[in-house]
ROMARVEX-727405 format. One record per residue (C-alpha): residue number from 0; residue in one letter; x negated, z negated, y negated. Coordinates in Angstrom, 1 decimal. Layout:
N
+-----+---------+--------+--------+--------+
: num : residuo :      u :      w :      v :
+-----+---------+--------+--------+--------+
: NUM :       A :      X :      Z :      Y :
...
+-----+---------+--------+--------+--------+
# end
This chain:
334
+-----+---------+--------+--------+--------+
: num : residuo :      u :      w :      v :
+-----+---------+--------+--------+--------+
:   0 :       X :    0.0 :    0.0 :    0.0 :
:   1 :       X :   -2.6 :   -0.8 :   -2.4 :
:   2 :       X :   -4.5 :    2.2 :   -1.8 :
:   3 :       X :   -1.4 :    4.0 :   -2.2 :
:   4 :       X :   -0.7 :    2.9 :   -5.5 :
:   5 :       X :   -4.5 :    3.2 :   -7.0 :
:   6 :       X :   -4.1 :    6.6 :   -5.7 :
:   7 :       X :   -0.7 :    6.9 :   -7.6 :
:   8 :       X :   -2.3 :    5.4 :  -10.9 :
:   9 :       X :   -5.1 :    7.7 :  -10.9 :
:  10 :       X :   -2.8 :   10.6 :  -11.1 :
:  11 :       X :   -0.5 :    9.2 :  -13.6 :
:  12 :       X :   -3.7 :    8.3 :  -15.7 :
:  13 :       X :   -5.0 :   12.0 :  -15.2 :
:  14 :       X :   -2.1 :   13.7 :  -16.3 :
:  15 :       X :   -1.6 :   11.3 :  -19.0 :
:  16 :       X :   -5.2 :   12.3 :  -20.0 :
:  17 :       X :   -4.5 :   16.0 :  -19.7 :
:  18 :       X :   -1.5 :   15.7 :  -22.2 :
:  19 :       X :   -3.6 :   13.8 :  -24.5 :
:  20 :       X :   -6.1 :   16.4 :  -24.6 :
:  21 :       X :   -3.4 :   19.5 :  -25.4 :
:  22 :       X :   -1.2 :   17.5 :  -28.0 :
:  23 :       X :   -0.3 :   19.4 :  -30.8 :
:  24 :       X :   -1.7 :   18.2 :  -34.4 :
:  25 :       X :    0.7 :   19.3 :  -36.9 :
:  26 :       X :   -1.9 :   19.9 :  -40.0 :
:  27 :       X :   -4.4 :   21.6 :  -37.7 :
:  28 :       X :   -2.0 :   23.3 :  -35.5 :
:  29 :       X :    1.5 :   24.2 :  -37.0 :
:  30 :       X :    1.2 :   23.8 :  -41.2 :
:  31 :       X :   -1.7 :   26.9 :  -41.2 :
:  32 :       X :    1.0 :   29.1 :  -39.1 :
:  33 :       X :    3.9 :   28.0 :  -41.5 :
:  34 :       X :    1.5 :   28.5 :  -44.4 :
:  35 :       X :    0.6 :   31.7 :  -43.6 :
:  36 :       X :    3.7 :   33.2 :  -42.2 :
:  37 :       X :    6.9 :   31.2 :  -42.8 :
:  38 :       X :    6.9 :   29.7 :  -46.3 :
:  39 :       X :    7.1 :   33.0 :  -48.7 :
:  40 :       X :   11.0 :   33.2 :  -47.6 :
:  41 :       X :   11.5 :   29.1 :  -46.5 :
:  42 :       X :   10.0 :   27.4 :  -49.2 :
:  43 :       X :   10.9 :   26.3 :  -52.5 :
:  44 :       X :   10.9 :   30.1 :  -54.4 :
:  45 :       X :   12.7 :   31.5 :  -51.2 :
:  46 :       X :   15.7 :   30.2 :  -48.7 :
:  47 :       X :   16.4 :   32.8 :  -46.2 :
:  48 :       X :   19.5 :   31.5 :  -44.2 :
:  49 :       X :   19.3 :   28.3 :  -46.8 :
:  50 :       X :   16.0 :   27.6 :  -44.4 :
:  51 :       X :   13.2 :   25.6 :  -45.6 :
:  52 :       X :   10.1 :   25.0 :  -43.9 :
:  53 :       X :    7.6 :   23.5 :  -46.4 :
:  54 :       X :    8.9 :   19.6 :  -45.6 :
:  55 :       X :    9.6 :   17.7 :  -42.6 :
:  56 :       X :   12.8 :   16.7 :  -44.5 :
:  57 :       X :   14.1 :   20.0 :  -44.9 :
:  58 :       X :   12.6 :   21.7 :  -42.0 :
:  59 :       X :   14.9 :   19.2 :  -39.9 :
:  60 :       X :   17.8 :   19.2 :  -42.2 :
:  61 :       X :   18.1 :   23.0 :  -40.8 :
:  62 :       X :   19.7 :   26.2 :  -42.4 :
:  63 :       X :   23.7 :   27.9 :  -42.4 :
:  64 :       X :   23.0 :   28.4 :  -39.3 :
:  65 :       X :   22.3 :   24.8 :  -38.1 :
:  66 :       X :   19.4 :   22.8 :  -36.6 :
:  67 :       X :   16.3 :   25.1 :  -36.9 :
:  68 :       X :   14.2 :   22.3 :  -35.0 :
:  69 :       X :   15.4 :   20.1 :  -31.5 :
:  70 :       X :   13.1 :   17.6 :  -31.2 :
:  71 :       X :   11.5 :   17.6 :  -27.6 :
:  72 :       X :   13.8 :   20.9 :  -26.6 :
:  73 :       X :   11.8 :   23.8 :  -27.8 :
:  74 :       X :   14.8 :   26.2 :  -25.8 :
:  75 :       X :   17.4 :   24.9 :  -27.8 :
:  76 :       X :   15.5 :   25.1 :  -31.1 :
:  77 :       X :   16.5 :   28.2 :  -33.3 :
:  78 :       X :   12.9 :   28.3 :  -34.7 :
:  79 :       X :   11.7 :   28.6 :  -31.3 :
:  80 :       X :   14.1 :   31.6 :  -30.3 :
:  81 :       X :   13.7 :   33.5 :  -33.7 :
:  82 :       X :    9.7 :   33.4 :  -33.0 :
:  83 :       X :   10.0 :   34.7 :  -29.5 :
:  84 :       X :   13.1 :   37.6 :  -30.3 :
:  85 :       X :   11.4 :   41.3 :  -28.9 :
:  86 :       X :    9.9 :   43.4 :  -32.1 :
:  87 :       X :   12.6 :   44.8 :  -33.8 :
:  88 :       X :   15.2 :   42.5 :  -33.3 :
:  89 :       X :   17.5 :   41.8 :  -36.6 :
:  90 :       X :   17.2 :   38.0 :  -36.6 :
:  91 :       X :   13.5 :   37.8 :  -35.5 :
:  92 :       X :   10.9 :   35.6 :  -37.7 :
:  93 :       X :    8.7 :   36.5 :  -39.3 :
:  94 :       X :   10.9 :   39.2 :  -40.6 :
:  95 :       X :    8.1 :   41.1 :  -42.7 :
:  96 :       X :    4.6 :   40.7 :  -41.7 :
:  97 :       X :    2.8 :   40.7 :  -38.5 :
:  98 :       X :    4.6 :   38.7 :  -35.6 :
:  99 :       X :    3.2 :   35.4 :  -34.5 :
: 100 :       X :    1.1 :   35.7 :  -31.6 :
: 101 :       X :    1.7 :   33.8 :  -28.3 :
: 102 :       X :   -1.1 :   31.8 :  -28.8 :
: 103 :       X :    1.0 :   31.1 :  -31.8 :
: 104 :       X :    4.8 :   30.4 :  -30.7 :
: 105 :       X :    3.1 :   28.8 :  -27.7 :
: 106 :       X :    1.9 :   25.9 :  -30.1 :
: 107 :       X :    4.8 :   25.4 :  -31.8 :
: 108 :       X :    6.8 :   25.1 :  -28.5 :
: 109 :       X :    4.7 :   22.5 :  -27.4 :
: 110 :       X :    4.5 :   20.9 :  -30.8 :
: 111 :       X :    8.7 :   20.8 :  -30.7 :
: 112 :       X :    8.5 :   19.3 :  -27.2 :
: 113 :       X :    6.0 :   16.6 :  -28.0 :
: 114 :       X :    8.8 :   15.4 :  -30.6 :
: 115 :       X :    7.9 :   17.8 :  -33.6 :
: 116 :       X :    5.6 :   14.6 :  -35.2 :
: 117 :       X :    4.8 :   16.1 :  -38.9 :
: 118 :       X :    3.6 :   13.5 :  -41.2 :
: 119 :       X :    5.8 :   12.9 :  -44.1 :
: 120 :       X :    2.8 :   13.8 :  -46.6 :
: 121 :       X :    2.4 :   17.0 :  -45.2 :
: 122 :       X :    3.9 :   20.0 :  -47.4 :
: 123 :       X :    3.2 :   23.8 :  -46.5 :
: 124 :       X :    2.5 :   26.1 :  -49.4 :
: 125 :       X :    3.0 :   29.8 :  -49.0 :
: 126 :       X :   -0.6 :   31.4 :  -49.1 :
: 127 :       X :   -1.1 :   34.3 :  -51.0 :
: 128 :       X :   -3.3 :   36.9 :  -50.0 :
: 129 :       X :   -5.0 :   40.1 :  -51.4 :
: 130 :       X :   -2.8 :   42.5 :  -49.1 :
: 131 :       X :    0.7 :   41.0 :  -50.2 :
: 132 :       X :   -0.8 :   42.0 :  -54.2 :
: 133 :       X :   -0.7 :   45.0 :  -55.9 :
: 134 :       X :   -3.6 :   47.6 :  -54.7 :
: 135 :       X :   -4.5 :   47.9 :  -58.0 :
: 136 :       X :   -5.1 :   44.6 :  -58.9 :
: 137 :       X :   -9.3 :   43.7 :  -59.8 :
: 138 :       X :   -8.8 :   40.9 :  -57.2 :
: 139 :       X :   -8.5 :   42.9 :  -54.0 :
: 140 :       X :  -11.5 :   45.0 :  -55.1 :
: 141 :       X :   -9.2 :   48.4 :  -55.0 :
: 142 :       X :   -9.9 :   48.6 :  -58.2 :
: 143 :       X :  -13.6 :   49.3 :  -57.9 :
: 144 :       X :  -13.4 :   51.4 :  -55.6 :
: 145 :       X :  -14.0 :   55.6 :  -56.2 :
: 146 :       X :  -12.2 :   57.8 :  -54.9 :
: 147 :       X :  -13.2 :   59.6 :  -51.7 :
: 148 :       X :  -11.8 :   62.4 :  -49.7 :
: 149 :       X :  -11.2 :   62.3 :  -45.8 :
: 150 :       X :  -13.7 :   64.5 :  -43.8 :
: 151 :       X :  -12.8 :   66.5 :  -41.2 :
: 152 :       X :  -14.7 :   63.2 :  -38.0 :
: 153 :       X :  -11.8 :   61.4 :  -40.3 :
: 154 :       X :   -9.1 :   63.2 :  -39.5 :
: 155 :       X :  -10.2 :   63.3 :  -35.7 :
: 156 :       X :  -10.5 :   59.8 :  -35.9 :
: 157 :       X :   -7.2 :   58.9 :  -37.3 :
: 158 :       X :   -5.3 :   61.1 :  -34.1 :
: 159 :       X :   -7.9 :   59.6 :  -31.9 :
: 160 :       X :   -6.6 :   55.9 :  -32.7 :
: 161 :       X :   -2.9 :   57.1 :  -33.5 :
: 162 :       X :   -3.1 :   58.5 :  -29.8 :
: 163 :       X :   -4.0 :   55.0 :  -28.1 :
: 164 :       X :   -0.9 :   53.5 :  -30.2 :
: 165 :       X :   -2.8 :   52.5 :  -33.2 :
: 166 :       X :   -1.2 :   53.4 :  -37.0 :
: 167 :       X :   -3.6 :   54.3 :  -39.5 :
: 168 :       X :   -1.8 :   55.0 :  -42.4 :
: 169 :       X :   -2.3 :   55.5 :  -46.5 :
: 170 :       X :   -1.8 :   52.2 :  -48.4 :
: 171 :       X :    0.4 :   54.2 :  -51.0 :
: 172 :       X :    1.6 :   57.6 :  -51.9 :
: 173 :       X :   -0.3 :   60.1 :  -53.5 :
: 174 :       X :   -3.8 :   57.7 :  -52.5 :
: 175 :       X :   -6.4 :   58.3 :  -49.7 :
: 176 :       X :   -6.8 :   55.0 :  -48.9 :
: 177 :       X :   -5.9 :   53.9 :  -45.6 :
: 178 :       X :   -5.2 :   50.8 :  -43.7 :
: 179 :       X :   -5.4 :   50.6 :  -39.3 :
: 180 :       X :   -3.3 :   48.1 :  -37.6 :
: 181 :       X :   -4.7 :   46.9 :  -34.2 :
: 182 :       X :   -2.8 :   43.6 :  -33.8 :
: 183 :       X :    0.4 :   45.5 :  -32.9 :
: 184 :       X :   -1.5 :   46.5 :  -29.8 :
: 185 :       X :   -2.9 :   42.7 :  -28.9 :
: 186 :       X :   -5.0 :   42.3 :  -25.9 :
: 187 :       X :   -4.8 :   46.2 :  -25.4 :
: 188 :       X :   -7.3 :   46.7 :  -28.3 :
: 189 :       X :  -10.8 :   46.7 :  -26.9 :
: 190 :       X :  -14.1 :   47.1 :  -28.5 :
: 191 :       X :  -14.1 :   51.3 :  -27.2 :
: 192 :       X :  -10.8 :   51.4 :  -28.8 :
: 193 :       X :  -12.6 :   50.4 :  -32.0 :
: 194 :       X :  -15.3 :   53.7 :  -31.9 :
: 195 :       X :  -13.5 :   56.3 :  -33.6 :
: 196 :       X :  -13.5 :   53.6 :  -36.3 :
: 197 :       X :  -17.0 :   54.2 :  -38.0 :
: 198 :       X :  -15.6 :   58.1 :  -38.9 :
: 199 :       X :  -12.4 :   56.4 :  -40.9 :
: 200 :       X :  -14.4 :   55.9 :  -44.3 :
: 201 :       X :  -11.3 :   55.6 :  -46.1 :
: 202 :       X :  -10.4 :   52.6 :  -44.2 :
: 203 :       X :  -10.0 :   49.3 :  -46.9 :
: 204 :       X :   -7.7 :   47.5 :  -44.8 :
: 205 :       X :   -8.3 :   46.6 :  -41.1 :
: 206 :       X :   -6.2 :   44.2 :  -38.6 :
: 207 :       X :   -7.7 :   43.1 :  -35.8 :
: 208 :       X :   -6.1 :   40.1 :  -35.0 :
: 209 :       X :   -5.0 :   39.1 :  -31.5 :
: 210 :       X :   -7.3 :   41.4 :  -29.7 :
: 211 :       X :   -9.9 :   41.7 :  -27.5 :
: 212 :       X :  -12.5 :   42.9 :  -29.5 :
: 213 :       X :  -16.1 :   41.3 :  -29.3 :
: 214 :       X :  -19.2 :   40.7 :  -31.6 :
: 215 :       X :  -20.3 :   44.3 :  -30.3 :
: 216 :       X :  -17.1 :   45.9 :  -31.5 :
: 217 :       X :  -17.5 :   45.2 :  -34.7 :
: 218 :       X :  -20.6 :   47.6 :  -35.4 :
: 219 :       X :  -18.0 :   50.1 :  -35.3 :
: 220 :       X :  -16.9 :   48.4 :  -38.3 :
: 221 :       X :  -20.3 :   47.7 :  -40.4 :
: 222 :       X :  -20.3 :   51.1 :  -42.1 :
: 223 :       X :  -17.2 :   50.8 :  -43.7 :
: 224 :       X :  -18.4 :   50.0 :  -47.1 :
: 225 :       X :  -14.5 :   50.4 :  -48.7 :
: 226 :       X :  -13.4 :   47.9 :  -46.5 :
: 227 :       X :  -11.6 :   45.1 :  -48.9 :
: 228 :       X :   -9.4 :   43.4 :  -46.0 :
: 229 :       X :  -10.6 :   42.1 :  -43.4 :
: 230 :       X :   -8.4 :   40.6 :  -40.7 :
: 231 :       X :  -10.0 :   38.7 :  -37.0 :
: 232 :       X :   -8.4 :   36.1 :  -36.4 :
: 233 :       X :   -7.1 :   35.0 :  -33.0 :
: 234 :       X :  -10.3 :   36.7 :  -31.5 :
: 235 :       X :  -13.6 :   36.0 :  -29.8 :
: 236 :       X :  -15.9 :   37.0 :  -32.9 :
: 237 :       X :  -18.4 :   34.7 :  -33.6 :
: 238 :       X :  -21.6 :   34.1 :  -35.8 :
: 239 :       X :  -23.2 :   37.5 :  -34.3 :
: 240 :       X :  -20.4 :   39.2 :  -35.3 :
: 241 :       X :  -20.6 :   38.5 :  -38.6 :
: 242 :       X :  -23.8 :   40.2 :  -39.3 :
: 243 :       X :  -22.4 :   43.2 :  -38.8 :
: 244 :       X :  -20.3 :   42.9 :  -41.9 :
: 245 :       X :  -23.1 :   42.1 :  -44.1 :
: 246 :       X :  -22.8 :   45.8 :  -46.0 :
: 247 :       X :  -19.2 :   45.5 :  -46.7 :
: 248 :       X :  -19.5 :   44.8 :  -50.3 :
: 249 :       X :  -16.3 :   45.3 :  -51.5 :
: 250 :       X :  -14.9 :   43.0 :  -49.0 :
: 251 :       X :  -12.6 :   40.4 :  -50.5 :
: 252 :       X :  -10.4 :   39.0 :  -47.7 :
: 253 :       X :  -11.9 :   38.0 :  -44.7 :
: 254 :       X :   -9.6 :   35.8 :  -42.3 :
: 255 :       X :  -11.4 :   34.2 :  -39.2 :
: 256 :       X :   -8.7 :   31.9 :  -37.7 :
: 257 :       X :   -9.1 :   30.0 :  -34.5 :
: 258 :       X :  -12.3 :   31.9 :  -33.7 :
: 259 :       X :  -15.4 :   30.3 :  -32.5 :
: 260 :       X :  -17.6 :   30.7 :  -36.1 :
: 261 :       X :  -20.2 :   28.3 :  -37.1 :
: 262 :       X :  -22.0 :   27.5 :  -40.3 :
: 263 :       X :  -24.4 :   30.3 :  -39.1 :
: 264 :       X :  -21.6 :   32.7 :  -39.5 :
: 265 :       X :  -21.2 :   31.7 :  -42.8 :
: 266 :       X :  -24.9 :   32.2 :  -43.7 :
: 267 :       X :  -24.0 :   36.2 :  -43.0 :
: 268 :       X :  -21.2 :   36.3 :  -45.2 :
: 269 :       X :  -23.3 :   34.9 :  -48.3 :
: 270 :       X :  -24.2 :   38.3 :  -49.9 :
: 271 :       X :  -20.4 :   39.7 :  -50.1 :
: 272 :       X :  -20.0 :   38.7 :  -54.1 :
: 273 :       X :  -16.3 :   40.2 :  -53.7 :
: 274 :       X :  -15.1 :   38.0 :  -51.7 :
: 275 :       X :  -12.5 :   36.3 :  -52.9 :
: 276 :       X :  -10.0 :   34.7 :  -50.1 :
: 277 :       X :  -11.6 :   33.3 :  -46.8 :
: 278 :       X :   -9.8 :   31.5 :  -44.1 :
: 279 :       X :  -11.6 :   29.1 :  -41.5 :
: 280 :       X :   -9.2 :   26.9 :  -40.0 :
: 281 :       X :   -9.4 :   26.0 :  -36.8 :
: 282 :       X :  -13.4 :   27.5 :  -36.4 :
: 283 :       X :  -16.0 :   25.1 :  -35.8 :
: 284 :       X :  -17.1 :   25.6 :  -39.0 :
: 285 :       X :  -18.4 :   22.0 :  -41.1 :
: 286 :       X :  -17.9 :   20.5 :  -44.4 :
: 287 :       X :  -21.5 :   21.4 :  -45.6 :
: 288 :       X :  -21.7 :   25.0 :  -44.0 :
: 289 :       X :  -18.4 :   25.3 :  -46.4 :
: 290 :       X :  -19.9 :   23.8 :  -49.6 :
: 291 :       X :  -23.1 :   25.9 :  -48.9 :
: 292 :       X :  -21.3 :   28.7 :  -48.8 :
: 293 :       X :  -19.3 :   27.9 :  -52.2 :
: 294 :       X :  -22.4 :   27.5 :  -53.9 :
: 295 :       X :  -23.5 :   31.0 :  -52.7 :
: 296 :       X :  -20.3 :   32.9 :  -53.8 :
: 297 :       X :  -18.5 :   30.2 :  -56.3 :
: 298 :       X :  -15.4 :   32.3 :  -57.0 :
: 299 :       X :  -14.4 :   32.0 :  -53.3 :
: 300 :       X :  -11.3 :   30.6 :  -52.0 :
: 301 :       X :  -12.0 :   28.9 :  -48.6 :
: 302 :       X :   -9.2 :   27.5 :  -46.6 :
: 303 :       X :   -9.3 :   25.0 :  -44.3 :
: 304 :       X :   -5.8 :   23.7 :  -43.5 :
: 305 :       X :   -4.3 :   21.0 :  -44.6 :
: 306 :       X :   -6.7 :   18.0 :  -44.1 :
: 307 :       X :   -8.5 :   20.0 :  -46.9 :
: 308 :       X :   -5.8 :   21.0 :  -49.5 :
: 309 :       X :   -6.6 :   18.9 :  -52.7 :
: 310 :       X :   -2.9 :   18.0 :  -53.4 :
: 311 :       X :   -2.2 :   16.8 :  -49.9 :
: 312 :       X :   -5.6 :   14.5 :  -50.1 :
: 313 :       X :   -3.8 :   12.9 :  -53.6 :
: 314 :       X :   -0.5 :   12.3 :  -51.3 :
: 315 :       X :   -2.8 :   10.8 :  -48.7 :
: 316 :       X :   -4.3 :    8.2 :  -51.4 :
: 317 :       X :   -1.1 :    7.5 :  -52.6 :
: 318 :       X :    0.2 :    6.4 :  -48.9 :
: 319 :       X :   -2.8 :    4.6 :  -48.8 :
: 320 :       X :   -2.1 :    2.4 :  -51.6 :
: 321 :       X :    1.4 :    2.3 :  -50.9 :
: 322 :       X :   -0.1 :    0.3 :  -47.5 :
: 323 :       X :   -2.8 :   -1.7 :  -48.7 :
: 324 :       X :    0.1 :   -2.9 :  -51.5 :
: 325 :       X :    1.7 :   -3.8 :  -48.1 :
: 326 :       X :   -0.7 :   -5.5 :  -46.7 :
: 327 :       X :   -1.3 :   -7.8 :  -49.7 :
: 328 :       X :    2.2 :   -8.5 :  -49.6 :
: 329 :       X :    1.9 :   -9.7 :  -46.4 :
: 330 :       X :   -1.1 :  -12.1 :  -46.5 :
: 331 :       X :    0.1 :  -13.4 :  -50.0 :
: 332 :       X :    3.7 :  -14.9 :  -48.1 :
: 333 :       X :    1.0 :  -15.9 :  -45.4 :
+-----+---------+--------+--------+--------+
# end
């Protein structure tokens, strides 16, 4: 009996141990994807369906169409099934923008059945990137950028990738500018996908998120010197990768989310003086290898998540005092 029950314990203990090591922080894990892809129509500007995601109060309070968030039922939460609709469906969220990923709606499932813990201090703001501006604006480096005509390896490219389900399209009417989509093809994409890519040197926006593509991949992408957006997150690129982009001057968006980059990536991105907007959440990247890298190219914006956002840190102070106050209370009727 007593063999049986240590026998018993030690299972309960390791899968208590296994769901302690895959629980779902909210700031780390679910704000950045809200952030990023939910608040521009839930937040305070923008109610689609009287929806707002940008507070745990609100977020739970629901929309006209009820409860958007079950806590602990992920099937019976609305968020949940508007995430996971096919493309193309009428009610499916995000409704502009690329889709979440799975890695994605897979976190926020298991963050609504873990019991949807979001601290109260936490509030998502929409981010605002360069490709959701105006091409012409000086910030996403269109601007500076001189005209150039597709060559004839250009226009083999372009059917080349449109073949293997890839749009490569103009950014605007009347412009030669073009932007290639791989993310709509996810784990499909592979770095020989990417080859025809080096011809396309019209190319200033480029989404590569969700795929498989590798460090070696992107030399495909290192001689695109009009490149201004730069999209890898969700992928396996790491520090070596990041070499490669070391010529891509006009760069001013670069978005490495959940990818294994290091400081030393960093290091390869200090001679891009264009860029502007730079997300490392969820990277291994450290507090130091970020204020290096701020000292490098001051007019960057580097996002963290978050832990890092200036405003939430003033909340977090405020809570603090709020329970030291407490506390003093406390031991004073002591």
């Amino acid at each position: 009996m007593k063999k049986t029950f240590f026998i018993v314990a030690a299972m309960a203990f390791g899968s208590w141990q296994i769901q302690a090591e895959t629980k779902v922080d909210f700031a780390k894990d679910i704000q950045p994807i809200f952030e990023q892809s939910c608040i521009k129509c839930h937040g305070p500007e923008k109610q689609k369906g009287d929806l707002r995601l940008d507070s745990k109060a609100a977020a739970m309070k629901g929309g006209k169409d009820g409860p958007a968030i079950v806590v602990g039922q992920a099937d019976k939460s609305d968020l949940y099934r508007r995430i996971t609709l096919p493309p193309g469906s009428d009610d499916i969220m995000p409704s502009k923008g690329d889709l979440l990923t799975k890695a994605q709606t897979d976190l926020i499932k298991d963050w609504i059945n873990q019991g949807a813990v979001w601290p109260e201090q936490a509030v998502a703001k929409a981010v605002e990137t360069p490709a959701a501006k105006s091409e012409s604006t000086p910030e996403t480096g269109f601007a500076n950028l001189k005209e150039i005509k597709p060559t004839s390896a250009e226009a083999g490219a372009v059917t080349k990738l449109e073949s293997s389900g890839v749009p490569v399209r103009p950014i605007a009417m009347n412009m030669n500018w073009r932007e290639a989509n791989f993310h709509t093809q996810g784990t499909n994409i592979t770095d020989g996908t990417l080859t025809p890519l080096k011809d396309v040197l019209t190319l200033v926006d480029l989404n590569l998120a969700g795929t498989r593509v590798t460090d070696a991949g992107l030399q495909n992408v290192g001689g695109l010197t009009n490149l201004v957006t730069l999209h890898l997150e969700h992928t396996k690129i790491s520090d070596a990768g990041l070499a490669n982009l070391k010529n891509l001057s006009h760069l001013a968006y670069l978005n490495l989310f959940d990818t294994p980059v290091t400081d030393k990536g960093l290091e390869q991105l200090k001679g891009l003086s264009n860029l502007k907007h730079l997300y490392v959440w969820q990277t291994k990247v450290t507090d130091q290898g970020v204020t290096d890298l701020q000292k490098a190219l001051p007019k960057v914006q580097i996002y963290r998540g978050w832990e890092n956002d200036p405003a939430s840190k003033k909340e977090e102070k405020k809570e603090e005092k709020k329970d030291d106050k407490k506390e003093a209370k406390k031991e004073a009727k002591k």
